[in-house]
N, C-alpha and C positions, 0 to 999 in steps of 0.2 A: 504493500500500500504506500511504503513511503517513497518508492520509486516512482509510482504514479505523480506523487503529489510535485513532486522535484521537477518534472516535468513543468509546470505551472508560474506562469508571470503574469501581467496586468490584463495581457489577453488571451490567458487561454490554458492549456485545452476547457473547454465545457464540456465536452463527455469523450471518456475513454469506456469501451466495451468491449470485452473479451465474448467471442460465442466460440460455441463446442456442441458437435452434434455425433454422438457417438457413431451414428448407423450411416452415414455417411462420410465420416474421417473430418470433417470440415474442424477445422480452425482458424478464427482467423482475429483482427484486430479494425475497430472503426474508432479512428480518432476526429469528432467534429470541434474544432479549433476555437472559431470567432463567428458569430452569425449576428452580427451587429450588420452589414449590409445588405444583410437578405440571410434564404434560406441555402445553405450549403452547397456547391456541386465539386466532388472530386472523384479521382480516378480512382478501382482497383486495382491492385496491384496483386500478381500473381506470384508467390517464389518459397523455396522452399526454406530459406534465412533467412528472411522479413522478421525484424525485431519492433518491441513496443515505440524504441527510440528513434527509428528510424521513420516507421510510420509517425508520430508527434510532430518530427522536423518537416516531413512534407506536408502534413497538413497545413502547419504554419507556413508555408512556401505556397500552399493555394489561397491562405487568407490574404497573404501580400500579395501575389497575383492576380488575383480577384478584383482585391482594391484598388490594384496600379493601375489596371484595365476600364475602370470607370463601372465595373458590373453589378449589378446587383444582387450578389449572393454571397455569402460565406466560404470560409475555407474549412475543407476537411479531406480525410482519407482514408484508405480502407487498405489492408492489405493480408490475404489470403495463404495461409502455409501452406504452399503446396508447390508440386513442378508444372510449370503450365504446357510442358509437354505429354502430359495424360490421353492416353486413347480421352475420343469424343466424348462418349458416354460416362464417363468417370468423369470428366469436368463439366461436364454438364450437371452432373447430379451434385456438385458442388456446388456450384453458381446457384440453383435454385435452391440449395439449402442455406447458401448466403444471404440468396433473397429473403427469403424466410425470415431467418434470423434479425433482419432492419427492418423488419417491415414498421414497424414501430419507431421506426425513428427518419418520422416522418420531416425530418429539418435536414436531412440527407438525402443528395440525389447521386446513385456513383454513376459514372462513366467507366471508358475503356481507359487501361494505361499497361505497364509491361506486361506482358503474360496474359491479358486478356481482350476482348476485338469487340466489333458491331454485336456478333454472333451471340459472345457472354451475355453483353448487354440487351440483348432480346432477349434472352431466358430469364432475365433477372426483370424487364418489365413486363413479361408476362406472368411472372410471379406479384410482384407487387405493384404493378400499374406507375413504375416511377425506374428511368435509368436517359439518358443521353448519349449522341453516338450511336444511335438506333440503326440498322440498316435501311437503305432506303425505301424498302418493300414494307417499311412501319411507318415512314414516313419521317425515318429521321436524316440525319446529315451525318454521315459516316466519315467522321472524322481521320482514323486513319487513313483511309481510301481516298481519300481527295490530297490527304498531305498538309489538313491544316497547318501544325504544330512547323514544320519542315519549312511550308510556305514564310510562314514568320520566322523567323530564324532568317529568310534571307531577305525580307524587309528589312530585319535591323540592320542585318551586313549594310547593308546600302545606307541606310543612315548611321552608319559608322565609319562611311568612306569619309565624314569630315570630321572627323575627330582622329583618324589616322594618317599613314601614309601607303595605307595599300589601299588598290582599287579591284573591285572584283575583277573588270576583265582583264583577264589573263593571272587574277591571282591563285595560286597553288593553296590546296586545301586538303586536311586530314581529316577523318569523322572517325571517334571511337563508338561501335554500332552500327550495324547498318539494319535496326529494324524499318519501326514504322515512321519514327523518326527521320533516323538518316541517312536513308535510301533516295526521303523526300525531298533534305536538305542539298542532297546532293545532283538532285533533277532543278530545281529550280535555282541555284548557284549556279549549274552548268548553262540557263538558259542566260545568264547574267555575265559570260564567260568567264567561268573560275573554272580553273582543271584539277581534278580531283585525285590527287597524288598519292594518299593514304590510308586505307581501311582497316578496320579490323571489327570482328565479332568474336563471341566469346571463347570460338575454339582457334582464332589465330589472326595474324595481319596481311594484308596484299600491299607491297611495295611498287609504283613505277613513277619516276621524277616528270617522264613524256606524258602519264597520263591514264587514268586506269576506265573502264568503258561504263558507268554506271547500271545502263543495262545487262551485259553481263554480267556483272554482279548479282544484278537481279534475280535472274536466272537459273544462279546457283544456289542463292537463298533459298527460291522456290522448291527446285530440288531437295531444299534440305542438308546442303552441302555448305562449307564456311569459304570466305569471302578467300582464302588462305590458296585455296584450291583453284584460284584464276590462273589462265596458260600466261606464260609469258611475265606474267607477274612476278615478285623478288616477294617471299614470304618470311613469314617471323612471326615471334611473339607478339600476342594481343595489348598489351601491354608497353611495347617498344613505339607504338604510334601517337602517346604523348610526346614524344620527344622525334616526332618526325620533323622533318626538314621542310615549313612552311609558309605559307601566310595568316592563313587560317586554321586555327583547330577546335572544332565541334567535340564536345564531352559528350556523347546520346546516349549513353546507357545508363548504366547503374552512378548510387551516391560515391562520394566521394573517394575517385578515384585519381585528383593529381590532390595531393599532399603535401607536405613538407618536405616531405622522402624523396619526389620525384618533379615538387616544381620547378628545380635550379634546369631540372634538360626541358623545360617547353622551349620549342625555337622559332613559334610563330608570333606575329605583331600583335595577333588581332586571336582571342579568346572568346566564341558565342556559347554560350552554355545550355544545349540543346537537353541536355540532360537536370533532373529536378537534383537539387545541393548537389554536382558532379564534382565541386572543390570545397578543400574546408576553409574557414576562415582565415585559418594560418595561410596556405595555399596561393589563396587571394590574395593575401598583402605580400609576400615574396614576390609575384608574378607582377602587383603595383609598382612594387619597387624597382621592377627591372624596369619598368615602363611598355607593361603589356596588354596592353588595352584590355579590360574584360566585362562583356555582356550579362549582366547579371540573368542566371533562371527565368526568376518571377515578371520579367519586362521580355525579354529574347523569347521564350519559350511557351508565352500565353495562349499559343494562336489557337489551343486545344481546346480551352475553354474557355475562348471568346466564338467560338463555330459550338461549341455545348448552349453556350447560353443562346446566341442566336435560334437553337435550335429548340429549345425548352420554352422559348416566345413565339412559337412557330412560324420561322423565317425559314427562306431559303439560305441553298449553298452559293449563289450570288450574291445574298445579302451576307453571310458568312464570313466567306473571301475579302469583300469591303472591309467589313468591319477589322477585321483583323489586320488587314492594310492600313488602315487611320488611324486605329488602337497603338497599334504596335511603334508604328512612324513617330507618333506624336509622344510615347512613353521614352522613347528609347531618346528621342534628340533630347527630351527636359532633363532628361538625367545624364544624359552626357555634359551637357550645358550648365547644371546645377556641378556635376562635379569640375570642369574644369574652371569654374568663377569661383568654386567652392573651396577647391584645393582639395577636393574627395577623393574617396575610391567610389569608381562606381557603385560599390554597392550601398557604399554608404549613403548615397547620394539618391540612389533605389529608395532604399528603406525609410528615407525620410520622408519619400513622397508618399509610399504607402500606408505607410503608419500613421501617419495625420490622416488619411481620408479616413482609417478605420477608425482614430480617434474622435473625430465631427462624427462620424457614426456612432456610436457609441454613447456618444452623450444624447443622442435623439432617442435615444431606448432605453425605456422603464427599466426593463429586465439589469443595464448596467449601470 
């Protein structure tokens, strides 16, 4: 209990819930964060290490997200002990016991995020008449499948062409990940002319300075095969593509994976952070301090659910795409702008903008 509590500052968690359904194996954890802006939406998470602390941190990563975004809802998240590589039927019958389980907590809406798709997300509102990232065939905007998240990510790049010295076209770029993320990151960069020099997923890296084909990549993915296994490519460790040789480097997978340990080898200018906390705070300010530009999460990474929430007010995937073009443009220059008049770190310069809005929130509601 008193771990839980430790967990806890001025805003938040409001609720931590542990469920457990023995006949189904389900386990899992919903942390809803801050709902001073509205009622909650954040991603599942699928994975079989998912910790209490880990979900806490993202939730509070979609409360500031949320807020930076101008949206209407809360931050919170959910994340499910399990491999999301499960035959069909065995995560299906989880999903709908997950659903089950929230159904009650009705100040939660989850989405798709690692480990789980559209597909989850229809069994979980067919169980409780509540989830976002719906397939289209429900009527939803299938966030991965269009590349919301990917699409933003290279909005910001572009409004981060004036705050650095690289310009997309022609700039080299690495993605740790190449799911739903940054498959997508890597498709609409490419349309921007960046060449995409470095990948890696979780079972290896594909090396080529000329240029790696993002569609095959694809390809291989589909197959089921790692990005590792491209012809012609130079392979390695998954891990070795923090410290590739670039302009750009996208963090799209998992938390915090450049650290203290491994921030001194980043060799790129320019830092977007496709992935939710993919560096820690230490991380950050060593990589500040080199003078390495970095896109904070909760402003670079929203485009998920800013195409959620369009989608939860039932908009289209045109109104979607917009929005997350204006959201994203306009978040990402004020905070570059705040920090460099500020003398910040980006994030810090982040944080300040999100936490006031949640703050003016908060004081409009009884409840805080």
């Amino acid at each position: 209990m008193d771990d839980v509590f430790s967990l806890c500052d001025e805003f938040g968690p409001e609720k931590v819930v542990h469920v457990e359904n023995p006949s189904t194996g389900l386990r899992a954890i919903v942390v809803i964060d801050n709902i001073a802006c509205g009622p909650a939406i954040g991603g599942t998470r699928m994975a079989p290490d998912a910790t209490l602390q880990e979900c806490a941190r993202l939730a509070r990563a979609m409360t500031l997200k949320n807020a930076a975004a101008g949206l209407p809802h809360g931050g919170a998240k959910s994340v499910i002990l399990a491999n999301p590589a499960l035959p069909v039927a065995r995560k299906q019958a989880l999903m709908r016991s997950f659903a089950a389980a929230i159904a009650q907590l009705t100040d939660y809406t989850p989405g798709p995020d690692m480990g789980t798709d559209e597909i989850c997300m229809a069994w979980v509102k067919d169980e409780i008449g509540r989830a976002v990232g719906l397939p289209r065939v429900l009527g939803g905007i299938p966030l991965d499948e269009i590349g919301a998240t990917g699409f933003g990510l290279a909005v910001a790049a572009g409004v981060a062409e004036g705050f650095s010295d690289v310009r997309l076209d022609g700039a080299s770029v690495a993605i740790q990940g190449f799911g739903a993320v940054g498959r997508h990151a890597a498709r609409f960069l490419a349309g921007k002319g960046a060449r995409l020099v470095a990948v890696a997923d979780s079972r290896g890296a594909a090396f080529d300075p000329a240029g790696l084909d993002p569609s095959l990549l694809h390809e291989l993915k589909a197959e089921g095969r790692s990005v590792a296994e491209l012809d012609a490519a130079r392979a390695g460790p998954a891990e070795a593509v923090i410290g590739a040789d670039c302009d750009i480097l996208i963090p799209a997978a998992r938390p915090d994976v450049i650290t203290e340990a491994n921030a001194a080898s980043v060799r790129a200018a320019v830092v977007i952070e496709g992935a939710n906390i993919p560096a820690t705070n230490a991380a950050e300010a060593i990589l500040h301090r080199r003078g390495i530009l970095v896109l904070p999460d909760f402003i670079a990474n929203a485009g998920g659910v800013i195409s959620a929430a369009v989608e939860l007010a039932g908009g289209s995937e045109t109104q979607a795409m917009d929005s997350i073009a204006e959201k994203i443009a306009r978040n990402t220059r004020e905070v570059l702008e705040r920090a460099q008049t500020g003398g910040l770190t980006p994030r810090a310069a982040a944080l300040g903008l999100a936490e006031a809005r949640v703050i003016s929130a908060m004081a409009l509601r009884r409840v805080f």
